[in-house]
C-alpha positions in Angstrom: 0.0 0.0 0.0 1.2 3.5 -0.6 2.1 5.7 2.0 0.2 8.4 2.6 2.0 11.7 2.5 -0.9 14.5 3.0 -4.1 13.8 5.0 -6.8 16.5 5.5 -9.2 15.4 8.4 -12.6 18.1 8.8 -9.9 21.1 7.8 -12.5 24.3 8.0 -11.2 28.1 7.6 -13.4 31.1 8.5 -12.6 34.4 8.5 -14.4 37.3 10.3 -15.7 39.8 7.6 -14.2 43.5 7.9 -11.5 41.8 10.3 -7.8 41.2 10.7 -7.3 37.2 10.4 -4.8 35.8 12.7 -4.1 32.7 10.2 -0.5 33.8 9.1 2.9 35.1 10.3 2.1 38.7 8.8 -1.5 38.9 10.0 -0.3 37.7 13.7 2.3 40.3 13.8 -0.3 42.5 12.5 -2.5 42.2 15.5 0.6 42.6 17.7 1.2 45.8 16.5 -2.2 46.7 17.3 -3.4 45.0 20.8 0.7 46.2 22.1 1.9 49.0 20.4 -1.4 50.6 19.5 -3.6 49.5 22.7 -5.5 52.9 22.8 -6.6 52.7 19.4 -7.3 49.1 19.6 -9.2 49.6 23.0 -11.0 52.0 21.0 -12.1 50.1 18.5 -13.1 47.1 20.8 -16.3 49.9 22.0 -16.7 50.7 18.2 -17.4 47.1 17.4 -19.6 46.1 20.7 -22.2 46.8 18.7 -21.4 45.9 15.4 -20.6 41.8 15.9 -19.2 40.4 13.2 -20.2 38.4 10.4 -18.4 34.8 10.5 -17.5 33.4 6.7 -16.1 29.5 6.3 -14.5 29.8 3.3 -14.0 25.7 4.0 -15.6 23.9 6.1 -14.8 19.9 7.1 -13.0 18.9 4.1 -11.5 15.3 4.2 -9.0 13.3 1.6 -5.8 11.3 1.5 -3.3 11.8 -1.1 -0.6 9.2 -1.4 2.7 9.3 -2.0 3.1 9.8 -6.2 -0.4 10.7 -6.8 -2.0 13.3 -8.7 -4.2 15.7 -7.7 -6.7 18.3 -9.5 -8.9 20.6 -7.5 -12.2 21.3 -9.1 -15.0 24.5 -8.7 -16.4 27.3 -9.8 -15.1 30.1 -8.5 -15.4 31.0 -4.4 -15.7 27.4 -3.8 -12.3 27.4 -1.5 -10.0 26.6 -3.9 -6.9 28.8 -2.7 -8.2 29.1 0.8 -7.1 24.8 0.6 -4.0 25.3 -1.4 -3.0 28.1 1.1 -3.5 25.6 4.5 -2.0 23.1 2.1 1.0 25.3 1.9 1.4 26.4 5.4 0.1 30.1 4.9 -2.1 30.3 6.8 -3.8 27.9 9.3 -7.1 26.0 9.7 -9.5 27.3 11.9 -10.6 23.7 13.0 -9.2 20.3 11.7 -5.9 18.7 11.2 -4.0 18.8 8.3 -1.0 16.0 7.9 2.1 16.0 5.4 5.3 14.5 5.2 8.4 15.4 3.0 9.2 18.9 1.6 7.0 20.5 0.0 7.0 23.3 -2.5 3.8 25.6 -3.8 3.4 27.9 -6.6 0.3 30.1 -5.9 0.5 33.2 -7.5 3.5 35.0 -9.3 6.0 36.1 -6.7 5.3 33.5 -4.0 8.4 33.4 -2.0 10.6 36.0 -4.2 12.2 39.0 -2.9 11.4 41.6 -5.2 15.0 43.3 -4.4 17.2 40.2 -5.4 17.9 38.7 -8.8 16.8 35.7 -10.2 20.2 33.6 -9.5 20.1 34.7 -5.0 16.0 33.8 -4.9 16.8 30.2 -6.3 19.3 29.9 -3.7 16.9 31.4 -1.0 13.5 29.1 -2.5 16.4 25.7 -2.3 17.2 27.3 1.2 13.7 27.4 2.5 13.3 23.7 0.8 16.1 22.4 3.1 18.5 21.9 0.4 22.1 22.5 0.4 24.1 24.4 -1.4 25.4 22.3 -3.3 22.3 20.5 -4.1 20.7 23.6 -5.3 23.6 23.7 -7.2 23.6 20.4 -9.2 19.9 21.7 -10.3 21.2 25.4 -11.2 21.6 25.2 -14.9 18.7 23.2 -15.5 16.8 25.5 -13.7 17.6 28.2 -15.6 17.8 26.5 -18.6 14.0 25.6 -18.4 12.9 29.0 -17.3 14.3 30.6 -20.3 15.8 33.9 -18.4 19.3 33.0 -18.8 20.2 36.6 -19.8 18.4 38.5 -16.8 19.2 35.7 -14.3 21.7 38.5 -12.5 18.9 40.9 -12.9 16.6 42.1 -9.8 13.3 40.1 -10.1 11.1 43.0 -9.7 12.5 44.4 -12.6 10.7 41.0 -14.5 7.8 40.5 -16.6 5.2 38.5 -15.7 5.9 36.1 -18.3 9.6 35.6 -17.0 8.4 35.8 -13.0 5.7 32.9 -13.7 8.4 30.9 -15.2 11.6 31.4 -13.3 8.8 30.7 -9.9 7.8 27.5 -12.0 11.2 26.4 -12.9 12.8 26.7 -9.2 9.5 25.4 -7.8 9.6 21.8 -9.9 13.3 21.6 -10.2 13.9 21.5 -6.6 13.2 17.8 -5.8 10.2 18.5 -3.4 8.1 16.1 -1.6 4.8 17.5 -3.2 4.3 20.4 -6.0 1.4 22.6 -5.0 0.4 24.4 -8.3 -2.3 27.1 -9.1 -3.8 28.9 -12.0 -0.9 30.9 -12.0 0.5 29.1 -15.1 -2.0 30.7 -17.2 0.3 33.9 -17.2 3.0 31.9 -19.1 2.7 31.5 -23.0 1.2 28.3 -25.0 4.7 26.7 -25.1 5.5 27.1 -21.9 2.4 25.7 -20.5 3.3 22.4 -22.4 6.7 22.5 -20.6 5.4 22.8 -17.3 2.3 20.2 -17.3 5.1 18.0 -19.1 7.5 18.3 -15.8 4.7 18.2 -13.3 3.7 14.6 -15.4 7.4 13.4 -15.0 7.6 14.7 -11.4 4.4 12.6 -10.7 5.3 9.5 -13.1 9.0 8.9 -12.9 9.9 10.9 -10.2 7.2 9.8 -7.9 6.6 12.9 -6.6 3.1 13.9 -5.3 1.2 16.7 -7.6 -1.7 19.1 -6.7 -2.9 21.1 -8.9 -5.8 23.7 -9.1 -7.2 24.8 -12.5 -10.4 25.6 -14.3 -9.0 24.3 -17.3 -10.8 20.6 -16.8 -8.6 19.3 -19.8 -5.4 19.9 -18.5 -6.7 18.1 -14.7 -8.0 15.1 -16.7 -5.0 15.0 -18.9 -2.3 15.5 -16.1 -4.3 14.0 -12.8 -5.3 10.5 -11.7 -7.4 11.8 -8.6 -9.7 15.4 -8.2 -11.3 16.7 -5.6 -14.6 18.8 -6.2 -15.2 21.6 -3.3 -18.4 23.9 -3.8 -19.2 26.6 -1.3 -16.7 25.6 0.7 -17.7 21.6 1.3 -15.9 18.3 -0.4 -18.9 17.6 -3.1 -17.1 14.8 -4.4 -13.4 13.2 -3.9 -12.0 9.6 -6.1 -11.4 9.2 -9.9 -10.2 12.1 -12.1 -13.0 11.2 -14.5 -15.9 10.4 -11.8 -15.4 13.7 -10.5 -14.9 16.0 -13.4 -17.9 14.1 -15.4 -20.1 14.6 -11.9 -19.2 18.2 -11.8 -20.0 19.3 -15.5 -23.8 17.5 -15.0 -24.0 19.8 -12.3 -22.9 22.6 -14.3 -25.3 21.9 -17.2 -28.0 21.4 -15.2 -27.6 25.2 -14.2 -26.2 26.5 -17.6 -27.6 24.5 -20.4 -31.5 24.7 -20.0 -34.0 27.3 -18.9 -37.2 26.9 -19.1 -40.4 28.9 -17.4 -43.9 27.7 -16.6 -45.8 30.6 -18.0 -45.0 34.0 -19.4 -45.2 35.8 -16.1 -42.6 34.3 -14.7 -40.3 34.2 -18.1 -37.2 37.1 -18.9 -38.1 40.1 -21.1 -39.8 42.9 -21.6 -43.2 44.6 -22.8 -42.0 43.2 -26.0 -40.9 39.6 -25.4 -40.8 36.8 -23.1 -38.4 33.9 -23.5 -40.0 30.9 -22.2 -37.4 28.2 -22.8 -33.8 28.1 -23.9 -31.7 25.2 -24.4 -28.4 23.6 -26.0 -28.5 20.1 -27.5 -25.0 18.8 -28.0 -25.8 15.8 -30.8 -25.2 12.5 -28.7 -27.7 9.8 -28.5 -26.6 9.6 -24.9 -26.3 12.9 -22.6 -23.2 14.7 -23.1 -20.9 14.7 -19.7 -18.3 16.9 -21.5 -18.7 18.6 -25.2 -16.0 17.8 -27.4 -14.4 19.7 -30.3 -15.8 17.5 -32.6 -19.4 17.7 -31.0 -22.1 19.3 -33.1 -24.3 21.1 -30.9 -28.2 23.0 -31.3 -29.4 26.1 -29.8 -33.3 25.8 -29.8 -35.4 28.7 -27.7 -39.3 29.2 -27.8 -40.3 32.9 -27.3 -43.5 35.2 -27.3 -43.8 37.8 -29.4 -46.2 40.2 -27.4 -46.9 42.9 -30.7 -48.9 42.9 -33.4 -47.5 43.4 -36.9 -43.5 44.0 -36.0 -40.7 43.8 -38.1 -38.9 41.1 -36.0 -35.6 39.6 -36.3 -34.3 37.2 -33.8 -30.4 36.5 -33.1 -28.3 34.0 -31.5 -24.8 35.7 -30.6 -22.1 33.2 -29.2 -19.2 35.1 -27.6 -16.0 33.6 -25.9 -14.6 33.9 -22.2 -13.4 37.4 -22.7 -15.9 38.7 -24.0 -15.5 38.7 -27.8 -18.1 37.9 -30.3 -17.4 34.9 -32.3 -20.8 35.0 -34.8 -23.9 36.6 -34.8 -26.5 34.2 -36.7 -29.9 36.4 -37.8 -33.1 34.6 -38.4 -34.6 36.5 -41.5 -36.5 39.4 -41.0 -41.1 39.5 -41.1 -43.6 41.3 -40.0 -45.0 38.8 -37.1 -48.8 39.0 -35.0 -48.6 38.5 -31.5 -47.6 34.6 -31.1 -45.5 31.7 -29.7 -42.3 31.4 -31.9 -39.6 28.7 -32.2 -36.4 29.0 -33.3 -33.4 26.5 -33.7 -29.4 27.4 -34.8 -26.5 24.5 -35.3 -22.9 25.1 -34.6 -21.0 22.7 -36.4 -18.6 20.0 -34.7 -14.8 21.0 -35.4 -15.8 24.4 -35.5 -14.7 25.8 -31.9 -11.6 26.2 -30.0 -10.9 24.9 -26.7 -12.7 27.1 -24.1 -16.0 28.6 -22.6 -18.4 30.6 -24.2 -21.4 32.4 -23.3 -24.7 32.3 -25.5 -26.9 35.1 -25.9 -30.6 35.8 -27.7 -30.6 38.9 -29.4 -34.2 40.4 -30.7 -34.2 43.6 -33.1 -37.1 45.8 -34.6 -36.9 47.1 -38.1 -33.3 45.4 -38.3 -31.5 47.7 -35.9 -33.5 49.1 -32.9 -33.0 46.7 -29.9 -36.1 45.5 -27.9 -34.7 42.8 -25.6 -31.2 41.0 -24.9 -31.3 37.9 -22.9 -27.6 38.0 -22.2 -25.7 35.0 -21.2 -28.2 32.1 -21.3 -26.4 29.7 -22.2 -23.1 28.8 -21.0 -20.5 25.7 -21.7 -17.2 24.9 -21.8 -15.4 23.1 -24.8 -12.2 21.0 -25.2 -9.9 18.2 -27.1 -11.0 15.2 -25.3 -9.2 13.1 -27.9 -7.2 10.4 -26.0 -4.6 10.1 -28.6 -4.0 14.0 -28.3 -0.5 15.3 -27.4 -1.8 18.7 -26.4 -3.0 20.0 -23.4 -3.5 23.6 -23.6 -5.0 26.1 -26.3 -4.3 26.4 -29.9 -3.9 30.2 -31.3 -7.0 31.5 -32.7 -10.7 32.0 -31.4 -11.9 29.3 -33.5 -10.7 26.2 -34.5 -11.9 24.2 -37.1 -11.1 21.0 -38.9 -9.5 22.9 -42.4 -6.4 20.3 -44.0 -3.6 21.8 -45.0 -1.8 19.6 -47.7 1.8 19.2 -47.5 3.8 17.6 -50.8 7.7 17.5 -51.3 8.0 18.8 -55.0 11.4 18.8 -55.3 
């Protein structure tokens, strides 16, 4: 049986809202400053807040799950679900309120860019310092030294003063020192997103060699449920706080997106009281179909999928045109597909638009109903009711991040040697 190098029994964090914390080194000194130094001000607060009690917030609360030794970990959920609040207790940052948190070996954590570099020393003194903290020696840090650097990429500003480094450059020295290091167990976050395409290959490429030749235990937090499914064997799914759902990469992730498409992949309203719009019109139903016999637990690249909504048209004899408008995570329009315009009575209307399979890049997208008089003037936006996430769940795929471009679809390019 494996050993079991990090155990989490009912770990819960709260914080008082509009209050210092007392769950890290700077927060504790923090309040020192204030109940010893400061003790009038303090005292005066103290009658302030007699009558102002304040509000308690468990950003976790009894989470539970074993990682062994070699294992692979994605955390899953949306966002305020306790994510870094874990990865932070995980990492020593701060503490648990209640619970006990076990670990054994070193460990090393990449949270955000700049955890654990001093801004005022180059690149070559904090991976010195980060080996240092580690427990390393000298000379240990130094057998890893060039390959450190050489991974990283900053070769020519490794003398330079990190503060003085692009985000790019900070992600990926921070990276490099972090997985070069020989820890116990690699905490990683979202922070890799700041690094290029490239680079993002290189790093869920070490963190698999870490985990699978190295046996070194892996946890790592993204919302990018490709990259979890591709680079972890085990995921845990917190939601407001709670464990949801802890075991098999796949269970998890597959549990988590019916939960999500239960939310973001079907309205529907019992009468047209109670539907969204206007004086004008009243969506009573909006829904995407990806085309599957069986229901879809993840949409594919390749997955063909329908937009069908029902609406009433509350007017006699308008020029009506109806729009679906499909736009990507940051907020850009991809299409914008018209119906053809009429003049339309008051009535119940269907409509239905297909986005090809092989068509869309890897990412989420939002879906919105658009609904225009005389071809231009607005009457009603239902904005973002639809939403869903797409990626390459191709298992003979040797990528696991983005490709360039806001769509993607399945053109061939023919190569021929003519000479």
């Amino acid at each position: 049986m494996s050993e079991i190098i990090l155990q989490a029994e009912n770990v819960s964090k709260s914080y008082n809202l509009g209050s210092i914390d007392s769950g890290s080194l700077r927060q504790e000194l923090q309040l020192f400053w204030q109940t010893k130094v400061l003790k009038r001000e303090t005292d005066f607060f103290k009658d302030v807040n007699k009558n102002n009690p304040k509000k308690q917030f468990w950003a976790l609360r009894d989470v539970n799950f074993e990682v062994k030794r070699g294992e692979t970990w994605g955390i899953i959920g949306g966002n305020g679900a306790g994510k870094s609040t874990l990865l932070k207790i995980l990492s020593r940052i701060i503490r648990p309120t209640t619970g006990v948190l076990r670990g054994r070996g070193r460990l090393s954590s990449l949270l955000e860019v700049g955890t654990g570099f001093h801004q005022e020393l180059t690149g070559r003194e904090n991976i010195f310092i980060n080996g240092n903290m580690l427990g390393m020696k000298r000379w240990e840090i130094q057998r890893k030294f060039d390959e450190i650097v050489e991974f990283s990429g900053v070769e020519e500003f490794i003398d330079t003063p990190v503060k003085r480094y692009s985000s790019g450059m900070y992600v990926r020295l921070a990276f490099a020192v972090a997985a070069h290091l020989e820890p116990d167990i690699l905490i990683v976050d979202e922070v890799l997103a700041v690094g290029d395409v490239e680079f993002q290959k290189k790093c869920l490429g070490k963190m698999k060699e870490a985990s699978s030749e190295d046996g070194r235990t892996v946890i790592f937090v993204s919302h990018n449920l490709q990259a979890i499914q591709s680079l972890c064997s085990k995921a845990l799914w917190l939601e407001k706080g709670r464990s949801v759902a802890a075991g098999e990469v796949k269970t998890v992730i597959n549990s988590y997106l019916r939960t999500q498409q239960k939310n973001a992949w079907k309205h529907e309203y019992e009468s047209i009281a109670l539907a969204p719009g206007n004086e004008h019109i009243r969506v009573l139903n909006v829904e995407l179909i990806p085309k599957l016999s069986n229901p879809l637990d993840q949409i594919d690249i390749r997955t063909e999928l329908t937009v069908k909504f029902k609406f009433y048209n509350l007017n006699n004899g308008i020029h009506l045109t109806a729009s679906v408008l499909l736009f990507g995570s940051a907020g850009e329009c991809i299409f914008n597909v018209p119906s053809k315009a009429g003049d339309f009575d008051a009535g119940m209307f269907e409509a239905e638009c297909t986005i090809p399979g092989n068509f869309l890049n890897d990412g989420s997208y939002f879906i919105c109903l658009y609904f225009a008089r005389n071809g231009t003037e607005e009457i009603y936006c239902y904005n973002e009711c639809l939403i869903f996430d797409v990626a390459d769940y191709r298992e003979e795929t040797e990528f696991y991040y983005k490709w360039w471009g806001i769509v993607r679809p399945d053109f061939k390019l023919i190569l021929n040697k003519v000479a």
